[in-house]
Every structure is written in C-alpha cells, then in structure tokens.
C-alpha positions in Angstrom: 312.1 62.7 78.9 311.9 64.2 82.4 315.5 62.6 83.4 316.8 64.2 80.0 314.8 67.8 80.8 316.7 67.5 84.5 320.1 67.1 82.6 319.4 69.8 80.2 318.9 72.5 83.3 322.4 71.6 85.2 323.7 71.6 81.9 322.7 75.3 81.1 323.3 76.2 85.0 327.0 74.7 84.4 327.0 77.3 81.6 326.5 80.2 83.2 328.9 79.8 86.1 331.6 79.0 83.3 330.7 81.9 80.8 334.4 81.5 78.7 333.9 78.3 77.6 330.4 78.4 76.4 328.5 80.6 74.4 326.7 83.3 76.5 323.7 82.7 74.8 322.8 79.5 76.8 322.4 82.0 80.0 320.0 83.9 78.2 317.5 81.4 77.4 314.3 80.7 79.4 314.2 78.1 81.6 311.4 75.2 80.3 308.2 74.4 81.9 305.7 77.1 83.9 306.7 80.4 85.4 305.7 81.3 88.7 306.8 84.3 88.2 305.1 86.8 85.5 307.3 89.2 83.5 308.8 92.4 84.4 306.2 95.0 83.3 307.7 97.0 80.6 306.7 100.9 81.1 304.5 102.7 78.2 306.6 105.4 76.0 305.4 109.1 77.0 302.9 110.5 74.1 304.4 113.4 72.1 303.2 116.3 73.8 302.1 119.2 70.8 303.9 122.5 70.7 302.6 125.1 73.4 300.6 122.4 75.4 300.3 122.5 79.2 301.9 126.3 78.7 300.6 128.9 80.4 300.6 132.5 78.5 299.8 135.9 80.6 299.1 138.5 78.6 299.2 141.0 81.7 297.1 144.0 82.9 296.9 147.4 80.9 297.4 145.5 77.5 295.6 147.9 74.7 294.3 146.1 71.7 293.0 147.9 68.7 289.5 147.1 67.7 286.8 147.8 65.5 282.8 147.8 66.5 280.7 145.9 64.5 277.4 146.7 65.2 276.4 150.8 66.0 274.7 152.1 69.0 273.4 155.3 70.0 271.4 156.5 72.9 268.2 156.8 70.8 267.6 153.2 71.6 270.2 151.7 73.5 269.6 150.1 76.8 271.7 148.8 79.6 272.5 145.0 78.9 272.6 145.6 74.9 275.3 143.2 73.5 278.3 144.8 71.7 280.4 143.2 69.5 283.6 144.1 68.0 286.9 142.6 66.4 290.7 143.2 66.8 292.6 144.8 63.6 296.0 144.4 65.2 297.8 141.0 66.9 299.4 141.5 69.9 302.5 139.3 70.5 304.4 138.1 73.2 308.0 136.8 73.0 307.9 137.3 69.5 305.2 134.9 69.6 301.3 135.7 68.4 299.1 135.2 71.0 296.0 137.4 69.9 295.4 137.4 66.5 293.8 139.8 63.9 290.6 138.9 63.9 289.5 137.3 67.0 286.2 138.7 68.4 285.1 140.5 71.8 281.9 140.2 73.0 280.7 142.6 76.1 277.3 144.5 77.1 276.0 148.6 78.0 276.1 149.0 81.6 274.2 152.3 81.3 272.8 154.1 78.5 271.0 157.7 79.4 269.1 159.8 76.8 270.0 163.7 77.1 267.2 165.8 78.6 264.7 168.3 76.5 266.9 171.3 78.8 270.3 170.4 79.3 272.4 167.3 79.5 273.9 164.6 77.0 273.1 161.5 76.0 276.0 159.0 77.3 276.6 155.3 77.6 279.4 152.7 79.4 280.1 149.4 77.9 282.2 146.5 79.5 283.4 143.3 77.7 283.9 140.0 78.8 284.2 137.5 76.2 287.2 136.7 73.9 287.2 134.4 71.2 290.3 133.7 69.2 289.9 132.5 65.1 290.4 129.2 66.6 287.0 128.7 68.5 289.2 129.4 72.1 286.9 131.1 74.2 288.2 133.1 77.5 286.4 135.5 80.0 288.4 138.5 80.1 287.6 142.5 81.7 288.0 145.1 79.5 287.0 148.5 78.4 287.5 150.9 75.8 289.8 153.8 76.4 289.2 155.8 73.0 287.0 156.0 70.1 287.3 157.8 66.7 283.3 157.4 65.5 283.6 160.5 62.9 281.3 162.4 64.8 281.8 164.8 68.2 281.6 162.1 71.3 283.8 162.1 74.3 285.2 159.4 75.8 286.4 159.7 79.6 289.0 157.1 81.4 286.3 154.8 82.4 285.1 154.4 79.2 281.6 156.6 79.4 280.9 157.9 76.0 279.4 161.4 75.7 277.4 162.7 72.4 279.0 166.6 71.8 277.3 170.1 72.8 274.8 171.7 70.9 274.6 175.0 72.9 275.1 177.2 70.0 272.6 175.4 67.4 270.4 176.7 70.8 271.1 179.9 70.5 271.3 179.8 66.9 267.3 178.5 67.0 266.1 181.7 69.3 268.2 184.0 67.4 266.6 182.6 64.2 263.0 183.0 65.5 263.4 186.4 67.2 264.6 188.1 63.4 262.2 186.7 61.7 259.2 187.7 64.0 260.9 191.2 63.8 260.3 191.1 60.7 256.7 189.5 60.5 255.8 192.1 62.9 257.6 195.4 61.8 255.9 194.0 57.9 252.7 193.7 59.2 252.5 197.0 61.4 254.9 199.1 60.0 256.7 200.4 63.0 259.2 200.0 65.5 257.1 198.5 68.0 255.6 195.9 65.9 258.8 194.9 64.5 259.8 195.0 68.7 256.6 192.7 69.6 257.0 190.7 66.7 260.6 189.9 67.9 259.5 189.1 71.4 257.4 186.6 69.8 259.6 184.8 67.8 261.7 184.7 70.4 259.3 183.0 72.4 258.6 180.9 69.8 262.8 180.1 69.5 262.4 179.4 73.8 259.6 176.7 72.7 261.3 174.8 70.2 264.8 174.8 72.1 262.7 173.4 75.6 260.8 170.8 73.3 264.2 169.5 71.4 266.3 166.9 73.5 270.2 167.2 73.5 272.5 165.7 71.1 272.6 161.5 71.1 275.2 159.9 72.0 276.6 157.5 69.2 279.0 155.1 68.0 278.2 153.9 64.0 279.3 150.2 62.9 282.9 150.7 62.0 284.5 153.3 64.5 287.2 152.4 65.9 288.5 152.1 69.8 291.5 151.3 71.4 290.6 148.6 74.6 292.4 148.2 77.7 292.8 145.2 80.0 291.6 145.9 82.7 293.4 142.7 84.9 295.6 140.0 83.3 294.5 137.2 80.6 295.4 133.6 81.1 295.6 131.8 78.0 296.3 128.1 77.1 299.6 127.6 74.4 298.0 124.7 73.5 294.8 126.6 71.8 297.1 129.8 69.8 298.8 129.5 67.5 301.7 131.2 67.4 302.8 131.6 64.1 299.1 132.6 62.8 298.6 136.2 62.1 294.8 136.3 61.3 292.9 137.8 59.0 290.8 140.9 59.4 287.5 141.1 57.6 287.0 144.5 56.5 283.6 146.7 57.6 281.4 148.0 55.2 281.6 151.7 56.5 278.1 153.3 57.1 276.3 156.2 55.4 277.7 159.2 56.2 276.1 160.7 59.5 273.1 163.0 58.6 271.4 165.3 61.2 268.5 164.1 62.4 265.5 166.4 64.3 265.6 165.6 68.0 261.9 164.6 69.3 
C-alpha cells in the first residue's frame, strides 16, 4: 500500500505539469497523509452596518427650537436650582433629514430667582437647560436658553433669557388715589366742612402710602403651557445611529391652566 500511495503522488505530479491531457481536476486535489501546513485563514464578512451608524450630525450654534413648558413657575416660590422641564412642538431637520423630533424633552434648572421688593423692583428669574432627550431614550448634554416667551400675561424677556413680571406703577397710584377720595369724603361727612373733607383726605392718603409700602411688586411668572422659543447656545453633536430620520414625533398636547386671576401681594 505505501509503494502504491508513492505511485499515486508522481502520478498526480505528472498531471499537473501536463495539464492538456489530463483532467485539471487531478491538480486540485489534496495531497494524502498529514499537513504540516494548516489552511489559509479565510477572512470574516464585514457585519452590515445600520443606516446613520458611526455618523456624526452637528446641529450648529444659534439653532432655535420651539418649545412648550410643562411645569409653571413664578417667583412666589421659585428658587435657584428648580428643575424646568419643557418639550419641542416643532422638528428641526437637517439635509432634509429629522434630527430633532416633536416631542423630545429638555430638561434644565433657575439660575436665579428674585422676589420684587415691598417699594420698587420686579420679581425676575434666568433658567439654563442642559439635558436633551429624543422620543428614542437618546440622551445629550446640550446649552441653551430661551430667547422669548408668550405666557398670556405681562413678563419681559431680555437676550439672556431673564424673565421680568410687568409694572404695576399705576395700580400704585390708583391705590392712594383710592384712599385719599374716600377719606375726603369720611371726613368732609363726618365734619361737614372743607377742612374735614381736607384732613380726612390727608388721611386716606396716608392710609393709600401704607398699603402701597406693605404690597410687594408684581411676580414674575411663567404658567404650565406658555410657550418659548430656545436658542443653542454652542453646537450639538448627535449620533445618526440613535435618530431616526424619517420619524416626525408626536406632540402631546398641554392641558392649558386656569385663566390667570389676580392675586393680593403679601
């Protein structure tokens, strides 16, 4: 058998130096008994890579993204490091491409909150936000902060994003003025005359000075629902692979608040 095995090999070698007259699959076949050698290592296929992955998308600097706040504040008991939470209501795209949803949540905090005084001043706040999280889970750290607010009501908004409640100068003057007629009239009742109508005046204005000195300014205040338009403050990096593009969102609508009702100022 080993003789036979030896012929076998020079027999197939013979083969493949004369290809034409023998088939070509002789010069294909293995060779019997052990390999020293192992075989050629035979490279894996790459994995299918999903749509967007390993891209990079830059939503840059300046961006505005219409929002809507979802939980109210006002300077009657806000503090600096409250959270705030609000909600976009319109996507913003990129290369005709979704890249922000409707929808998708931002999460930031008050940097200041101020109570107005019993004499003069406002009450204002500043909020910052930080967080972004698209419908998806994706969570990013981002800086922005709001540029505009409609709340309904009389509050400011300057270009750092300091809300300020509106003047009440002439419910002020409207209070003394108040006072002052009807302790004229008290006093011009009770005496008769011209000068107790004029003392009784000078009390009730007094009495108009008090109340105004006692009464704080007007809060500053933002109710669950306003809306604000929010700025980028420096550029977003965002994975492709966690958007997706062709997803529009879904905004949940707010139940709007009561109406806003004057309320006394302690």
């Amino acid at each position: 058998m080993k003789q036979k095995s030896s012929v076998e090999r020079i027999f197939q070698v013979l083969a493949c130096l004369i290809p034409l007259s023998l088939p070509m699959t002789l010069c294909a076949q293995q060779p019997d008994g052990p390999q020293s050698d192992a075989p050629p290592a035979v490279a894996p296929k790459p994995a299918a890579q999903p749509a967007g992955s390993g891209e990079k998308i830059i939503v840059p600097s300046g961006t505005r993204v219409g929002v809507v706040l979802q939980n109210g504040i006002s300077t009657r008991s806000a503090k600096a490091g409250d959270s705030v939470y609000l909600q976009t209501s319109f996507p913003i795209t990129q290369n005709n491409r979704i890249v922000i949803p409707v929808g998708s949540y931002l999460r930031g905090e008050l940097l200041e909150a101020k109570r107005p005084g019993r004499i003069k001043g406002r009450g204002e706040f500043r909020m910052r936000l930080d967080t972004l999280i698209l419908p998806t889970g994706y969570t990013v750290n981002l800086r922005a902060a709001p540029r505009s607010a409609d709340s309904g009501g009389n509050e400011t908004m300057d270009s750092e994003g300091k809300v300020t409640g509106g003047g009440n100068k002439g419910k002020k003057v409207e209070t003394v003025a108040t006072t002052t007629t009807a302790g004229a009239g008290i006093g011009a009742i009770a005496t008769r005359t011209a000068r107790g109508a004029g003392i009784g005046g000078g009390i009730g204005a007094a009495a108009g000075l008090a109340a105004v000195l006692l009464t704080r300014g007007p809060d500053a205040e933002l109710p669950r629902g306003s809306t604000m338009d929010v700025v980028f403050e420096r550029e977003l990096a965002l994975d492709g692979s966690q958007i997706q593009f062709n997803n529009p969102g879904q905004f949940q609508p707010i139940v709007q608040p009561p109406v806003r009702q004057e309320r006394p100022q302690p």
